[in-house]
C-alpha positions as CSV (number, residue, x, y, z in Angstrom):
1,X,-70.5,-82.6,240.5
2,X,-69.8,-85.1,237.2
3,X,-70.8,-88.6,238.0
4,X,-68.2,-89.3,235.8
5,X,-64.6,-90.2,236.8
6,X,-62.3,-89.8,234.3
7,X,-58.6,-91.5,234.4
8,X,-55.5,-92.4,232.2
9,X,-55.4,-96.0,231.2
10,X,-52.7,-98.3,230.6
11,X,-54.4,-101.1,230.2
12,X,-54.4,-102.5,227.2
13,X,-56.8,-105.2,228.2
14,X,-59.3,-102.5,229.6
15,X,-59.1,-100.3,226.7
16,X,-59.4,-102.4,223.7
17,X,-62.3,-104.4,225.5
18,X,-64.2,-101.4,225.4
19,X,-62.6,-99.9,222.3
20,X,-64.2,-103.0,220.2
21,X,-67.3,-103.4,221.9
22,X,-68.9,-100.4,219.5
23,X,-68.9,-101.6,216.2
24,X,-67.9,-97.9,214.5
25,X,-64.7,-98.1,216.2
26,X,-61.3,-99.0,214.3
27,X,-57.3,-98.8,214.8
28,X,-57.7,-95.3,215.1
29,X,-58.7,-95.6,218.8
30,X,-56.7,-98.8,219.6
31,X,-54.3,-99.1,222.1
32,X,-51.4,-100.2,219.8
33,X,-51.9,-97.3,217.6
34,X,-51.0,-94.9,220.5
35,X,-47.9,-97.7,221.1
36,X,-46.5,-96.9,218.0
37,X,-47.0,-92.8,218.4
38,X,-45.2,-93.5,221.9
39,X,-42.0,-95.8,220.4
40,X,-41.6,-92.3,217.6
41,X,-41.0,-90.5,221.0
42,X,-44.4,-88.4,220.8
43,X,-46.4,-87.5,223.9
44,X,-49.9,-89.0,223.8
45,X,-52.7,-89.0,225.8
46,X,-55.3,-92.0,226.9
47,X,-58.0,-91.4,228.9
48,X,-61.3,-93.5,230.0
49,X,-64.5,-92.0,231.5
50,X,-65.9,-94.8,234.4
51,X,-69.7,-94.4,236.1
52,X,-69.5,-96.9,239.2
53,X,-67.1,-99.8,238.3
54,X,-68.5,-99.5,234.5
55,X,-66.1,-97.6,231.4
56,X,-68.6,-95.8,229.5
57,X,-66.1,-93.9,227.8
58,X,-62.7,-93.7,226.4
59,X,-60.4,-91.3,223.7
60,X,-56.6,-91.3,222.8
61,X,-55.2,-88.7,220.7
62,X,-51.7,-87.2,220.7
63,X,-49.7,-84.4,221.3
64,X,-48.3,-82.5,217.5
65,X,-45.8,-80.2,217.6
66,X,-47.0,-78.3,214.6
67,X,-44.9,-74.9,213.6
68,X,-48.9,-73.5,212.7
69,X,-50.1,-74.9,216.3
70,X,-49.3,-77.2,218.7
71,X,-52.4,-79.1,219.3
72,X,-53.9,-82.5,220.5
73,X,-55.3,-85.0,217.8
74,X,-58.2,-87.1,218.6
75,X,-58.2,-89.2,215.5
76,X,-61.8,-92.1,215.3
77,X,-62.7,-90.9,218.9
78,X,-64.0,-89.9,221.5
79,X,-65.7,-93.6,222.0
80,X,-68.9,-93.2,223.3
81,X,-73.0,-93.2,223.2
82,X,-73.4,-90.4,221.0
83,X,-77.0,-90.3,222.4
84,X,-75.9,-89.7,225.8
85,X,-75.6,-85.4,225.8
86,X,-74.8,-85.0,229.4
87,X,-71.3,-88.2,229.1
88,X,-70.6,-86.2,225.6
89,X,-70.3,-83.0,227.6
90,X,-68.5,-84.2,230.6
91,X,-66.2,-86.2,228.1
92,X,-65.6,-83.0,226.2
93,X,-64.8,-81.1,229.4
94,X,-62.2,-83.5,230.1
95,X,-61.0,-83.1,226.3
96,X,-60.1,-79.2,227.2
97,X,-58.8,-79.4,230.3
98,X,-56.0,-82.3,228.6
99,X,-55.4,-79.8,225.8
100,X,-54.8,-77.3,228.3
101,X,-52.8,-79.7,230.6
102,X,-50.7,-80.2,227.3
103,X,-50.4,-76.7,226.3
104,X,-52.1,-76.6,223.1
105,X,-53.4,-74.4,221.0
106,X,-56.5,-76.1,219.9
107,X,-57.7,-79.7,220.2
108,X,-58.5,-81.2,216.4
109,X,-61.5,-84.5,216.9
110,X,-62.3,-86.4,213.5
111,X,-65.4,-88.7,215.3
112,X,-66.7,-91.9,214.5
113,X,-69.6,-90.6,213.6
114,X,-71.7,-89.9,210.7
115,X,-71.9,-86.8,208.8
116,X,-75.6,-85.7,209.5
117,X,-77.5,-82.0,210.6
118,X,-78.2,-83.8,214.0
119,X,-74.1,-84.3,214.4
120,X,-72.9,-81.1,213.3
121,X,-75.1,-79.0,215.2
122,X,-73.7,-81.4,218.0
123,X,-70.5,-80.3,217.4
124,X,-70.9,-76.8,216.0
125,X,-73.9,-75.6,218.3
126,X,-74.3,-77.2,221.5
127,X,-70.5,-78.3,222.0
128,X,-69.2,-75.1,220.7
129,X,-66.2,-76.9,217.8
130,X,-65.8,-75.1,214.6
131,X,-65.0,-76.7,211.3
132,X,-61.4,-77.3,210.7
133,X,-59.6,-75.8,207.9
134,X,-57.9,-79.4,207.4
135,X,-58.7,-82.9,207.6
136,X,-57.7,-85.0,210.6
137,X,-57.6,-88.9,209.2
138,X,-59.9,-89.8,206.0
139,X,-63.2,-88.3,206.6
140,X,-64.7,-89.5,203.3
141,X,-64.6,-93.4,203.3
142,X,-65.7,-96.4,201.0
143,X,-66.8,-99.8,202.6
144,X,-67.8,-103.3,202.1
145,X,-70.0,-105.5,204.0
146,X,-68.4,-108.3,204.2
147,X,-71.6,-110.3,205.4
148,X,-71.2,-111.6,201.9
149,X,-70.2,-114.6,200.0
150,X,-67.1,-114.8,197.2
151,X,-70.0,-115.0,194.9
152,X,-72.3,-112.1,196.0
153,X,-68.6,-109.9,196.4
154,X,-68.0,-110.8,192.8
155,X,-71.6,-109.6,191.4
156,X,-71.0,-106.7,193.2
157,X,-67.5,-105.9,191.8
158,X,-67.0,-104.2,188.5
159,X,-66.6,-105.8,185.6
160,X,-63.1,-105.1,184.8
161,X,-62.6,-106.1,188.4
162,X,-63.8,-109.6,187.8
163,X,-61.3,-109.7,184.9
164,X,-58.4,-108.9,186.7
165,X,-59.1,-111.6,189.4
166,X,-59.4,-113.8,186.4
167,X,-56.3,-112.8,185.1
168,X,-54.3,-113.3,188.5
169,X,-56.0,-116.9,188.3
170,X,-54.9,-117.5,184.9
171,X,-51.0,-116.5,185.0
172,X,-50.6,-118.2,188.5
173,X,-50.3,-115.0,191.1
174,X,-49.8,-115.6,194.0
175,X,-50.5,-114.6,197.5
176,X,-48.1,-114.0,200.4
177,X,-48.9,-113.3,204.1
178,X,-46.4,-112.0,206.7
179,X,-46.6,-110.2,209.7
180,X,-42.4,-109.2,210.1
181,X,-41.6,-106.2,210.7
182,X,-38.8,-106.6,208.8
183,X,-40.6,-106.7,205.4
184,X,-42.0,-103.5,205.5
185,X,-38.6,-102.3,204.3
186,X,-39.7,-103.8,200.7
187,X,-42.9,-102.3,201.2
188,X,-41.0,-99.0,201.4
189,X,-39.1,-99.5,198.5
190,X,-41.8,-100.1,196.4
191,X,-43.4,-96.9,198.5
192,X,-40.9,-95.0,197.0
193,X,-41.8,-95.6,193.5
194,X,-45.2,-95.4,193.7
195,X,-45.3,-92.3,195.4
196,X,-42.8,-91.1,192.3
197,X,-45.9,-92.3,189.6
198,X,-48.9,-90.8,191.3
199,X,-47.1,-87.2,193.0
200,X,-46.9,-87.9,196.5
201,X,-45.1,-87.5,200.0
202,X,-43.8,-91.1,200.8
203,X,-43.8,-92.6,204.7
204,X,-40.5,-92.8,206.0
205,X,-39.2,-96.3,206.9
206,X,-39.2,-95.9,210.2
207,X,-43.1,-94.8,210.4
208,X,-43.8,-97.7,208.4
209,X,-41.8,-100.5,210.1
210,X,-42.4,-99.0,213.8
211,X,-46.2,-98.6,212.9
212,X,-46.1,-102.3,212.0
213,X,-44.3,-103.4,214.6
214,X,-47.0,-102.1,217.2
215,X,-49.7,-103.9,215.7
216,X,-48.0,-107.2,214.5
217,X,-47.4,-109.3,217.5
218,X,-51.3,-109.3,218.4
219,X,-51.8,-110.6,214.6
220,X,-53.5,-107.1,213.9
221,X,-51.1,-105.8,210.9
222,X,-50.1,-108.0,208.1
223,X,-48.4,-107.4,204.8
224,X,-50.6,-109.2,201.9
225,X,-47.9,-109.8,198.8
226,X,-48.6,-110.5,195.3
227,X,-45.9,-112.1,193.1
228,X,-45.8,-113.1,189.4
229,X,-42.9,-115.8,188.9
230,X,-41.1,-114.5,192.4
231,X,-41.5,-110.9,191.1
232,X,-43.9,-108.2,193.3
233,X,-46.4,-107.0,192.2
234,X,-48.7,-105.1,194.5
235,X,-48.5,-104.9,198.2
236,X,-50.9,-103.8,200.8
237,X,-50.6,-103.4,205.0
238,X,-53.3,-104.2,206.6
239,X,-54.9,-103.8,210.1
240,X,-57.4,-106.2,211.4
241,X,-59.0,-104.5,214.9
242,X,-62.7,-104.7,216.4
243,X,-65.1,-105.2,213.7
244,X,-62.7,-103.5,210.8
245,X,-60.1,-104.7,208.4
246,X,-58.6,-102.0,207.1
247,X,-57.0,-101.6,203.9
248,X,-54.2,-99.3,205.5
249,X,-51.8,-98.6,202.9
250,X,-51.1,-99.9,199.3
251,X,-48.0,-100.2,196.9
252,X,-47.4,-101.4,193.4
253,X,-44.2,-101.9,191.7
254,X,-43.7,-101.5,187.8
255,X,-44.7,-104.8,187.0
256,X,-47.9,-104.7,189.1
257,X,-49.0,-101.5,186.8
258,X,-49.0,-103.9,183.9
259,X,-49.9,-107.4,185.9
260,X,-52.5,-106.4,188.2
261,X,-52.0,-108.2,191.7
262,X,-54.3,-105.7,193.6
263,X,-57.6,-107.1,192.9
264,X,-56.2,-110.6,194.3
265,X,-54.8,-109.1,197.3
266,X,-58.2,-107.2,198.5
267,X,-60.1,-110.9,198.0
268,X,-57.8,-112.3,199.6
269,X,-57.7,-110.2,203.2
270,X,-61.9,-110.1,203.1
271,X,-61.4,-113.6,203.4
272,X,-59.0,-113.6,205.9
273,X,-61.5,-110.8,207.6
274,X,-64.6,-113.2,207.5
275,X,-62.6,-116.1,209.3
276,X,-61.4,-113.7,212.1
277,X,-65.4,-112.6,212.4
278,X,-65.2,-109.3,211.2
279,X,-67.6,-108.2,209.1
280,X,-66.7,-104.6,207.2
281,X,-63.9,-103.5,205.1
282,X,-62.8,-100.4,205.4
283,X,-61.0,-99.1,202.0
284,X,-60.5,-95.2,203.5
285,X,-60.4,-93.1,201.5
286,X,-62.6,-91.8,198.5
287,X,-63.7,-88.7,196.7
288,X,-66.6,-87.4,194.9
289,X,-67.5,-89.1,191.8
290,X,-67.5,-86.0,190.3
291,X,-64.2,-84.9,191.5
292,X,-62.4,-86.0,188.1
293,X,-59.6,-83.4,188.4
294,X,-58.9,-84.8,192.5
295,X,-55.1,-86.7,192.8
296,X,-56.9,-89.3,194.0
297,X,-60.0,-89.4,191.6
298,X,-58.5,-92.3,190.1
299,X,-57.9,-94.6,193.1
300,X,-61.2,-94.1,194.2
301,X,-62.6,-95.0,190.9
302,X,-60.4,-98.4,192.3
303,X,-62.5,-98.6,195.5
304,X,-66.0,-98.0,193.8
305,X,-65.0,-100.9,191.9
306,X,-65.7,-103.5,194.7
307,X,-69.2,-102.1,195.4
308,X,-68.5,-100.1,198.3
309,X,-71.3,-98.3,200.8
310,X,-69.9,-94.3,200.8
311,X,-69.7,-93.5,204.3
312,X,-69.1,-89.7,205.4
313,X,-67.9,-88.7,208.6
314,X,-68.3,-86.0,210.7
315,X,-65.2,-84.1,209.7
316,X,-62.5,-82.8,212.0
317,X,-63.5,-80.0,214.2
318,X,-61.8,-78.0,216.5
319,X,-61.7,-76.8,220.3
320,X,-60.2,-73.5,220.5
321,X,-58.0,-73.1,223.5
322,X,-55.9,-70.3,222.6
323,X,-57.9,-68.0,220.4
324,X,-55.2,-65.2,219.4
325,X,-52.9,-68.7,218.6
326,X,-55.4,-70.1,216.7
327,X,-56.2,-67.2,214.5
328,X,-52.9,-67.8,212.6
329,X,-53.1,-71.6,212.6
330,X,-56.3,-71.1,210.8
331,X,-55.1,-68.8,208.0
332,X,-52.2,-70.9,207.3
333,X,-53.8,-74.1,206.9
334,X,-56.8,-72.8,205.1
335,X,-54.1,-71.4,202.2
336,X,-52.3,-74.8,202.1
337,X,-55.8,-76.9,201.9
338,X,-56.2,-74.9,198.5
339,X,-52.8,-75.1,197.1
340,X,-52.9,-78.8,197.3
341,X,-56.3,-79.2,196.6
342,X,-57.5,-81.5,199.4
């Protein structure tokens, strides 16, 4: 018998108290984020391990209703001592019997762990996941120590970097902060046309304001504005959680292509980051340097800009539940991964 109970949790204070207290952990496992999948009508699941009075565990994913495969995303978690095999087992245990409980085909977990031989034989060998065909949240990721001063930052940065923040100085850009919900509908707008430029699937409104709106009352999300003479030029939504701040999503209008506001807006939030005592900045998503042909070759060349550490996670895996099911989920993701070239 498991020495291991394992319960749901609605307790935001429990969860996040043991959420933050590993320092790989982000918004991906925070209670708000499964909020905001909750208030978009989704069914999600929350689940904490306990030994004696003591959490030692704890993973939320939720519920897609896929047309390739209904399954259960586990997005940043489980969160855990990766050193402890017989609590990863037990915790994996509980993992399929919630996908079956939920009726899913298979069970998709992107870790917070790093991309190693010792973690994928974890997952491949001795917990029995195979590689998924896509990705489950950004498994590639660029960031920043931020136990850094303005000055070592700047040293690190790029030179054309340095130049842009010199030029925000220079014509008098400023800075807003808000954390409204109601302001993401600019953000949107702006969305719009930047997903026109660079050839991408915009957010809804409503994914954007209600995703917001879950993290903004605990201070957690704000929306960092940069203006030249009232004008925007760059946006970016940010979520401070744990020991991350992460640089969630970013617009630019037309303006901000030719005034650069970006630059100004990152500086500004590590700030921001350092005061609240958190000490990495997370800027998601990167590819290979020699990726030149990738959609998003050139905003990683961005990223690299600030100096970043490359971090590499393990990426997404999958328990197979329903094996016939699956067979077909895996054939029809594996063609679209190639046909947009992610």
């Amino acid at each position: 018998m498991s020495k291991y109970v394992f319960l749901d949790c609605e307790d935001k204070k429990t969860w996040d108290s043991f959420v933050t207290s590993h320092k790989e952990a982000n918004f991906l496992q925070s209670y708000d984020f499964y909020e905001f999948h909750k208030s978009r009508g989704n069914e999600i699941i929350r689940r904490i391990a306990k030994e004696g009075d003591k959490v030692v565990a704890a993973y939320a994913g939720v519920v897609e209703h896929a047309k390739r495969g209904r399954h259960l995303a586990i997005a940043g978690g489980p969160i855990l001592d990766w050193q402890n095999k017989p609590l990863i087992k037990a915790v994996f245990e509980d993992i399929k019997t919630a996908g079956k409980k939920t009726n899913c085909v298979f069970v998709r977990v992107r870790p917070q762990l790093e991309l190693s031989e010792k973690s994928l034989k974890l997952f491949e060998e001795e917990l029995g996941l195979r590689k998924a065909p896509m990705y489950l949240s950004v498994e590639f990721a660029g960031v920043l120590d931020l136990n850094k001063s303005d000055d070592e930052l700047l040293k690190n940065m790029r030179q054309r970097l340095r130049r842009a923040l010199r030029k925000a100085e220079k014509n008098n850009i400023t800075v807003e902060k808000s954390t409204n919900p109601e302001d993401i509908k600019t953000f949107y707008n702006i969305q719009l046309q930047t997903a026109k430029r660079h050839d991408f699937y915009a957010f809804s409104e409503d994914f954007l304001e209600k995703q917001f709106a879950a993290f903004a009352p605990n201070g957690e999300a704000v929306l960092y504005t940069a203006k030249y003479e009232g004008e925007i030029l760059a946006q970016n939504f940010m979520i401070f959680y744990g020991n991350e701040a992460s640089y969630h999503y970013g617009v630019s209008s037309e303006l901000g292509t030719k005034l650069s506001g970006a630059p100004l807006l990152h500086l500004t939030a590590m700030r921001d980051a350092r005061e609240r005592g958190i000490m990495r900045y997370n800027f998601w998503g990167i590819v290979g340097e020699d990726e030149t042909k990738h959609r998003f070759y050139g905003v990683s060349c961005f990223k690299r800009g600030f100096g970043v550490d490359e971090l590499k996670y393990v990426p997404a895996h999958d328990l197979v539940l329903k094996p016939a099911s699956y067979r077909k989920t895996w054939a029809i993701e594996t063609m679209r991964r190639k046909l947009r070239h992610v």
